[in-house]
DRENVOBA-290545 format. One line per 8 residues: number of its first residue (from 1); their letters; for each residue x, y, z of C-alpha. Coordinates in pm, whole numbers, plus 50000, padded with zeros to 5 digits. Last residue first. Layout:
N
NUM> a> X,Y,Z  ...
// end
This chain:
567
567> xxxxxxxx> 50586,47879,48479  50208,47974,48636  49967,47706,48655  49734,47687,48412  49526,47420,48681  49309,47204,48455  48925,47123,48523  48744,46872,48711
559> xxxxxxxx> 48375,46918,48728  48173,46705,49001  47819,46619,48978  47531,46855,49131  47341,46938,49420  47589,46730,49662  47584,46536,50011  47948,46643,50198
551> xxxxxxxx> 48063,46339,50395  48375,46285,50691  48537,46000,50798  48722,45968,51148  49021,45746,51065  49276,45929,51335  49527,46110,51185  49548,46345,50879
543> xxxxxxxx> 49339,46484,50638  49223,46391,50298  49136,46127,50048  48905,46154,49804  48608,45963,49742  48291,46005,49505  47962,45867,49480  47670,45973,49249
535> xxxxxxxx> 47851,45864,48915  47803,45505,49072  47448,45584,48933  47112,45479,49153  47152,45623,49512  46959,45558,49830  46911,45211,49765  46576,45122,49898
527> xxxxxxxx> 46477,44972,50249  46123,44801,50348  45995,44747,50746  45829,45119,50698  45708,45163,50401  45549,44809,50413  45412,44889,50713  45223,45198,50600
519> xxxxxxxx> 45100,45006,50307  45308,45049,49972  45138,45241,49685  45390,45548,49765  45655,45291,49673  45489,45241,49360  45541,45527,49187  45865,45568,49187
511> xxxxxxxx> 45939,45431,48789  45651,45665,48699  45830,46040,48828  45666,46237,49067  45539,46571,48953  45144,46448,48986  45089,46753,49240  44981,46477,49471
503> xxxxxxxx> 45289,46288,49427  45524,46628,49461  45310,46683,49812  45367,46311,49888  45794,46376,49814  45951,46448,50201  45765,46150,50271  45922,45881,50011
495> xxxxxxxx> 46220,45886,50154  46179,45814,50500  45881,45512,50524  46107,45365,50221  46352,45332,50465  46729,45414,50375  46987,45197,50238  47320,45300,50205
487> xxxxxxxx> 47452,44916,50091  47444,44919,49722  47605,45264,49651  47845,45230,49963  47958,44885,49847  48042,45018,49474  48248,45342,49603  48482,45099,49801
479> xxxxxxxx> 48520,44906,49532  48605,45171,49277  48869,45279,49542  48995,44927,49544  48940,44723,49794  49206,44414,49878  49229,44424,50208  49481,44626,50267
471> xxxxxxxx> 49346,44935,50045  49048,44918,50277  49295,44977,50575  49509,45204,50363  49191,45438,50280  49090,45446,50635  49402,45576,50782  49476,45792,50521
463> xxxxxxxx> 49155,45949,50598  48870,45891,50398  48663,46244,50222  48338,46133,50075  48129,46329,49831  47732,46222,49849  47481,46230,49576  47200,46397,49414
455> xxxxxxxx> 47352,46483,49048  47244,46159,48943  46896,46192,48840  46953,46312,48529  46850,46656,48553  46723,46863,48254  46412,46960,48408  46396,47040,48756
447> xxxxxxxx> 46058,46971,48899  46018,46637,48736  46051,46392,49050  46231,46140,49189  46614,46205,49235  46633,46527,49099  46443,46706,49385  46672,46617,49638
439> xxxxxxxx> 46722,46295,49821  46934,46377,50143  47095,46045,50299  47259,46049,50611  47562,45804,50613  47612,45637,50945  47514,45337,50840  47755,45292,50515
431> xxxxxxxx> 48020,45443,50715  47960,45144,50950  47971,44875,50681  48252,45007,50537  48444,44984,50887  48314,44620,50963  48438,44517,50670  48777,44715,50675
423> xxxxxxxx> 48829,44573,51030  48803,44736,51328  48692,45093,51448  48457,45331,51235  48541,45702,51426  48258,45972,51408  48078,46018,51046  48128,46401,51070
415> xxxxxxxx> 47886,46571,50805  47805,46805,50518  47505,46942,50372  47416,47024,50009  47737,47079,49835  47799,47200,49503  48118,47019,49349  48416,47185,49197
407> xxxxxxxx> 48732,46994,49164  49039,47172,49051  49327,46997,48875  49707,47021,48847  49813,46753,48617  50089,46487,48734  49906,46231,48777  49733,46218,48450
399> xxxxxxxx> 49367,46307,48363  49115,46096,48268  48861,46216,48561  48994,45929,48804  49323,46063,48739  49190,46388,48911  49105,46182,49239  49471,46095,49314
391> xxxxxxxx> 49501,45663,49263  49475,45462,49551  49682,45418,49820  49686,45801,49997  49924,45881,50187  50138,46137,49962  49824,46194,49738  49666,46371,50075
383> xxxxxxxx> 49367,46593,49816  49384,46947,49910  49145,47153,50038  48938,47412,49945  48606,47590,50137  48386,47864,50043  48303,48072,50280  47949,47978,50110
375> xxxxxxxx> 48002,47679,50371  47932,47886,50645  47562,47820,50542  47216,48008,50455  46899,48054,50590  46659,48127,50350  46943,48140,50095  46786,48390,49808
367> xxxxxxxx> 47154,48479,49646  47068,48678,49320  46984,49008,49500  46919,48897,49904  47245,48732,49958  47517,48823,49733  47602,48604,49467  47619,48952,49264
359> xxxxxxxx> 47832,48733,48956  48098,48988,48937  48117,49124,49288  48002,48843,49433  48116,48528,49240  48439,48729,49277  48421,48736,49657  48332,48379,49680
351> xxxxxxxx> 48652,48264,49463  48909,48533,49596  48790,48385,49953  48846,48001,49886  49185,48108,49720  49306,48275,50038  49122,48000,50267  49318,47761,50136
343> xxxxxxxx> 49618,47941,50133  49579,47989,50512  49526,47666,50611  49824,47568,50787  49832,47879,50954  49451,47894,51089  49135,47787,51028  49006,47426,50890
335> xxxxxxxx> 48876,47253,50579  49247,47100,50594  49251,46904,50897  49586,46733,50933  49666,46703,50599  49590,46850,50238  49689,47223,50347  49729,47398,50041
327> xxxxxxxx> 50141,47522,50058  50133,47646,49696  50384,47378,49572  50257,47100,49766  49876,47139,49569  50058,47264,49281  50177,46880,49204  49859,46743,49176
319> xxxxxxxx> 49539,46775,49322  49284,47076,49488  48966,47002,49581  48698,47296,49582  48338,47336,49780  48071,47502,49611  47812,47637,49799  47410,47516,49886
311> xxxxxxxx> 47197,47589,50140  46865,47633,49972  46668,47935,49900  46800,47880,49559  47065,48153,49342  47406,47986,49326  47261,47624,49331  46989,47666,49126
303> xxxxxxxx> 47196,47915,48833  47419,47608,48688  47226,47359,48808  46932,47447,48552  47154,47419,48345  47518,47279,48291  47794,47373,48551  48078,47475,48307
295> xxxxxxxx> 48063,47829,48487  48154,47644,48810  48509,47470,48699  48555,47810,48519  48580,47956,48835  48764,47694,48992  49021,47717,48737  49079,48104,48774
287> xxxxxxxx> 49104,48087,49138  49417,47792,49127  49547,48059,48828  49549,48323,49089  49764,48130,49363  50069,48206,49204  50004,48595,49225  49971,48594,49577
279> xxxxxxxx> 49626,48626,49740  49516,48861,50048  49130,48806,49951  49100,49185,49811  49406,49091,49588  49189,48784,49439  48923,49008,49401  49137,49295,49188
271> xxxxxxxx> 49299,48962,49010  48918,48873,48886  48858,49206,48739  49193,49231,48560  49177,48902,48437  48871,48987,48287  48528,48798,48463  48279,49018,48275
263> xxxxxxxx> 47936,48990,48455  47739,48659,48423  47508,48774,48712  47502,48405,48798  47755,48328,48723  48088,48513,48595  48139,48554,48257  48472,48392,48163
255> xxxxxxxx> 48861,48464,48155  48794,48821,47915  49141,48900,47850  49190,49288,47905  49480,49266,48103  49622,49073,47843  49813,48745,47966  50175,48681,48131
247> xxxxxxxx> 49996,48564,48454  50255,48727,48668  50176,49097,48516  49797,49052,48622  49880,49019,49030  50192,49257,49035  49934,49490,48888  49647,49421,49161
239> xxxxxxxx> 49922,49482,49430  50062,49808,49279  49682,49954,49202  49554,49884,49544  49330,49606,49642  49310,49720,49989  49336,49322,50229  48945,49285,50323
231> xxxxxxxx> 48857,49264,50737  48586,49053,50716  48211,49118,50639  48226,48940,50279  48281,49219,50107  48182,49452,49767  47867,49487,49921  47869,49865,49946
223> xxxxxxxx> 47838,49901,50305  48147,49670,50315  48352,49845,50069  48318,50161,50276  48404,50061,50602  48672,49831,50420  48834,50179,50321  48743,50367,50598
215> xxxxxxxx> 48946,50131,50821  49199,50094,50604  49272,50508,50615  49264,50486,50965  49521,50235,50976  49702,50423,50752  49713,50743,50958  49489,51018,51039
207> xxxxxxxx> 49280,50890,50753  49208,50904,50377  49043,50666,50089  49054,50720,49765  48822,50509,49525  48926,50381,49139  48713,50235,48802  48425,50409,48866
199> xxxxxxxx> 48077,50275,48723  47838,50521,48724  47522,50460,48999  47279,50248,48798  47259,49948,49097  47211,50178,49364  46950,50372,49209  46796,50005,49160
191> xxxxxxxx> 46811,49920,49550  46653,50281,49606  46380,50222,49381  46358,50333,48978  46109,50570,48886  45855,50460,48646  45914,50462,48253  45560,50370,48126
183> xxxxxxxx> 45476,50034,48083  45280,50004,47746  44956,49868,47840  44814,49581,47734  44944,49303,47919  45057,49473,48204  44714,49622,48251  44562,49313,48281
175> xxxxxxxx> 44833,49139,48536  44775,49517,48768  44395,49435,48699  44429,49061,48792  44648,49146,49076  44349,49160,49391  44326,48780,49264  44653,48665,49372
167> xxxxxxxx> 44608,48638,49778  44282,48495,49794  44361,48254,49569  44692,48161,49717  44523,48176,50035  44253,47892,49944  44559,47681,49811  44697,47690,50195
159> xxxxxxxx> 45003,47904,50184  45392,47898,50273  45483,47764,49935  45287,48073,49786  45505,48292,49924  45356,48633,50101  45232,48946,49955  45194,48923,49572
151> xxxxxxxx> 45360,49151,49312  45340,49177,48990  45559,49167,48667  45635,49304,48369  46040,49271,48193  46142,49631,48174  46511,49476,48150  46466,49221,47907
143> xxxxxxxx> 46826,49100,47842  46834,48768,48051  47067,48907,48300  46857,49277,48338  46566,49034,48409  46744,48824,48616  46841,49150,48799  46462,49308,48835
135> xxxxxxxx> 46336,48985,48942  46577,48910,49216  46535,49301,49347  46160,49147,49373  46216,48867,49545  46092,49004,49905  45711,48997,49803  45617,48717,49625
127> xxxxxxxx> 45596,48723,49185  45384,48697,48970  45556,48711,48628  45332,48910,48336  45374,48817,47948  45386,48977,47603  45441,48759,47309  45716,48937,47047
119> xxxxxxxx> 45971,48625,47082  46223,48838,47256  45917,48912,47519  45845,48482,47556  46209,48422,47631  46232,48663,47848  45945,48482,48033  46135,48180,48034
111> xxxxxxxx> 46463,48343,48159  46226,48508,48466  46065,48218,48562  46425,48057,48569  46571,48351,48797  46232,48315,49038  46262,47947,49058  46627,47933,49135
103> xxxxxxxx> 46579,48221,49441  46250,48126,49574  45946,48261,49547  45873,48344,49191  45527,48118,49060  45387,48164,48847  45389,48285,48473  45137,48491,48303
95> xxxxxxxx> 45114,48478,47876  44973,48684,47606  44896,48549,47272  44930,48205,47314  44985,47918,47109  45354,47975,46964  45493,48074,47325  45324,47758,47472
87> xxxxxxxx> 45494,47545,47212  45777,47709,47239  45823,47649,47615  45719,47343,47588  45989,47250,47378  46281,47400,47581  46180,47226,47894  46037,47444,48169
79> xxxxxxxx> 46323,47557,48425  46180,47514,48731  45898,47305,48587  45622,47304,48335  45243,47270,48351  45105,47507,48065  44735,47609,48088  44561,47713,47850
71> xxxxxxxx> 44247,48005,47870  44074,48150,47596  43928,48500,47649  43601,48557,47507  43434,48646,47832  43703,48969,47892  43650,49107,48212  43509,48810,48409
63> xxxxxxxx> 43796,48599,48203  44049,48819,48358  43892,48661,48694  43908,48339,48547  44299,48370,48461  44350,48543,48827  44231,48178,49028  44407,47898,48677
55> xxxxxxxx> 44734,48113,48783  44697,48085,49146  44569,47676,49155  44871,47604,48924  45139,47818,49124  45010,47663,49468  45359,47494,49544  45627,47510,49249
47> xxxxxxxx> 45551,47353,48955  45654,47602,48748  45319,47680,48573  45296,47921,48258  44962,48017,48190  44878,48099,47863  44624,48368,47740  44503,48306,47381
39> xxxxxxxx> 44286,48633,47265  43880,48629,47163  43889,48962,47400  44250,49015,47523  44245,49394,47415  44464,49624,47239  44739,49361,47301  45130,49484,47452
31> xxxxxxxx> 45389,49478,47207  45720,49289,47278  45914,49464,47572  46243,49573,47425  46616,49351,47403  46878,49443,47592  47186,49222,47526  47361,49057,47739
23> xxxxxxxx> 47706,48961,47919  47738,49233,48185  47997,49477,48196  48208,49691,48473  48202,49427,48716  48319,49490,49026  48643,49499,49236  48691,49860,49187
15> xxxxxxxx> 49066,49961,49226  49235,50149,49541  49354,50423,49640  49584,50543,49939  49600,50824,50129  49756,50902,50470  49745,51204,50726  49869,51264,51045
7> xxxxxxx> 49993,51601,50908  50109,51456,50585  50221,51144,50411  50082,50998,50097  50008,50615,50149  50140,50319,49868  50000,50000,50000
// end
């Protein structure tokens, strides 16, 4: 940090960490309808909660106003599938789309109803109160930034179907007028002045001395969002330099577009984050390949995870030779604080904080965690290749040994499986028991469409300890990994109950169908494997010590991607 010395006095400046372009293209509203007598009015259902008995509620009262309306009704999911989609955008004239109450749902909603606008059929998005700055950026992200929409007091999820109604018919004028009114241009709230202030590429900050100065300066970032409410190193001009001039690549270089706000990811942008997170230049490319490691995660993932009301984060493994070169801790507790870990947590930081100032995964604008988790500190490790008897996890991926990968997987939960004494049998068998099992949504039913059914699963981390005692008798890692898919086993009774509401909604998929035709009993006294695809599980090998296992569950299947390390 460069300061300016005067009576008690220092300066300093320091670069903007966010993004100073977005990746789309504004497109107008399409033509609103003179009148939506003897008109085509489609209703888009998600399948969320309620959105059905909402939309099919305010399309009748329309209907009061305008008898020769024609209704249809659409029943899609978060996400619909391309081809519905068309077809209800070719047979309707106008369309409403419900519901938005939840972070993925509300950003998907929001694509498809883009999607309707650049095809020249105006539409309406209802949408619950609280997800409206959500709304307004998905709609600036899928390039129809006047995009219509109204709004309805509470979540549907949280309602009985008679509240639903009650609450979405007082809209049917607001929906009408949307559809046939050319929006005039209204002015903007305080969280949109915010978001249309000009784009500077520098702040100054001052104090009595430079500690002063700091403290204004993450005083400031910190009200503006750019932080993760710690402490953030001053990206100043000198640091951020002696970041880009390492990588031997154009300032300029556009790396990626950063998810979910798919702002400009340069290398200059990205190294100003990495700075903020106390990185050295060597550990940039490490932050680079995670990034991209999460833009290749394919759709709907690819914006669910970042942008639910669930808990999820990526977590990153590290392998190969850059793992020892770097100093990430792959030992004695590596998902931990302190010295050992500090790298880690470097990279780990310069990841979250540039999916937040370039990608706004910031909670309450494209981040709609309910609660959230301390695992969007986003956690890296290293993989223990030097004790470890099976093969590193990359090589698994068809890469070689000696290739520095990244691993990024969206976690779901994590746990401690305690300490599984004795012999390797009796060892499996116990992590096998101890595993908690959390079916999402693409396991058994339709409400994400594009999912294979695979991306629920489980990411194990094994000790040495425990990898060498399976190793000694005879297991392979592919072994290991085949026992756990065949022998977690949960009762029927417990997985089919989170899904009756899904059954009733008919969003259950056919080949599950009959364990909700069970008896009571039966449910109970009968097991199912948790887990259909091998693909689900996954094992690396990390920490030190004492064989105490430990499990992330996952939202989507691992992407391994090559390290450009530095020369």
């Amino acid at each position: 940090m460069t300061t300016e010395a005067g009576v008690d006095q220092a300066t300093f400046e320091v670069v903007n960490p966010t993004a100073d372009k977005l990746d789309s293209a504004e497109t107008s509203l399409a033509p609103r309808l003179d009148t939506l007598n003897g008109k085509v009015l489609g209703l888009l259902s998600n399948s969320k909660p309620n959105a059905e008995i909402a939309l099919q509620a305010v399309a009748e009262k329309i209907k009061e106003t305008y008898p020769d309306l024609k209704i249809r009704l659409y029943p899609g999911s978060i996400r619909f599938e391309p081809g519905l989609l068309r077809r209800a955008i070719e047979e309707s004239d106008a369309l409403i789309g419900a519901t938005a109450d939840c972070g993925a749902c509300t950003s998907w909603l929001i694509h498809d109803g883009a999607q309707a606008e650049k095809a020249g059929v105006p539409q309406v998005t209802i949408v619950a109160r609280g997800f409206e700055r959500d709304t307004d950026t998905s709609a600036k992200v899928f390039g129809v930034p006047g995009l219509q929409y109204v709004v309805v007091p509470r979540v549907f999820t949280a309602l009985t179907p008679e509240q639903a109604t009650e609450q979405t018919l007082p809209v049917a004028d607001d929906i009408i007028k949307a559809l046939t009114q050319t929006p005039s241009d209204a002015p903007a709230d305080t969280a949109e002045q915010e978001d249309a202030e000009e784009w500077q590429e520098t702040y100054t900050f001052r104090g009595q001395g430079p500690v002063e100065a700091v403290e204004a300066f993450n005083e400031f970032y910190l009200q503006k969002d750019f932080g993760d409410g710690l402490p953030l190193h001053p990206p100043t001009r000198k640091k951020v330099e002696a970041i880009i001039e390492a990588q031997g690549r154009p300032r300029d270089e556009l790396i990626l577009t950063v998810p979910p706000l798919h702002g400009h990811g340069t290398l200059e942008r990205i190294a100003v984050n990495a700075a903020m997170a106390g990185c050295r230049p060597e550990e940039l490319p490490v932050v680079i390949a995670a990034l991209k490691a999460i833009h290749a995660c394919p759709p709907p993932m690819n914006l669910s995870v970042l942008m639910s009301t669930g808990a999820f984060a990526p977590v990153i493994l590290v392998n190969g030779p850059l793992v020892k070169k770097l100093g990430i801790n792959s030992g004695r507790s590596p998902l931990g604080p302190g010295l050992n870990n500090r790298v880690n947590i470097r990279i780990g930081r310069a990841v979250a904080l540039t999916l937040r100032n370039l990608g706004a995964w910031i909670p309450g604008r494209m981040d709609l965690d309910t609660i959230g988790t301390v695992r969007k500190n986003i956690q890296v490790f290293g993989e223990n290749e030097d004790e470890s008897p099976w093969e590193p996890y990359q090589v698994g991926q068809g890469l070689r040994p000696d290739d520095s990968t990244v691993t990024v997987v969206h976690t779901v939960g994590e746990w401690d499986l305690g300490s599984n004494h004795g012999p390797a049998d009796r060892r499996i068998r116990s992590i096998a028991a101890r595993t908690p099992t959390l079916t999402q949504v693409g396991f058994m039913t339709s409400t994400l469409a594009g999912l294979e059914g695979n991306e629920d699963g489980l990411f194990y981390l094994l000790p040495p300890e425990t990898a060498r005692k399976f190793a000694d008798a005879g297991l392979s890692k592919d072994a290991v990994k085949r026992f756990l898919l065949h022998n977690i086993r949960p009762r029927i009774w417990d997985v089919v109950a989170p899904f009756i509401d899904f059954r009733e909604r008919g969003l259950v998929r056919p080949e599950w169908e009959w364990m909700f035709r069970l008896t009571p009993e039966e449910q109970r006294t009968q097991t199912i494997q948790a887990f259909n695809d091998p693909a689900a599980i996954n094992i690396a090998v990390a920490g030190h010590g004492t064989p105490k296992e430990f499990v992330f569950g996952t939202m989507t299947t691992p992407i391994t991607v090559k390290i450009a390390a530095l020369a």
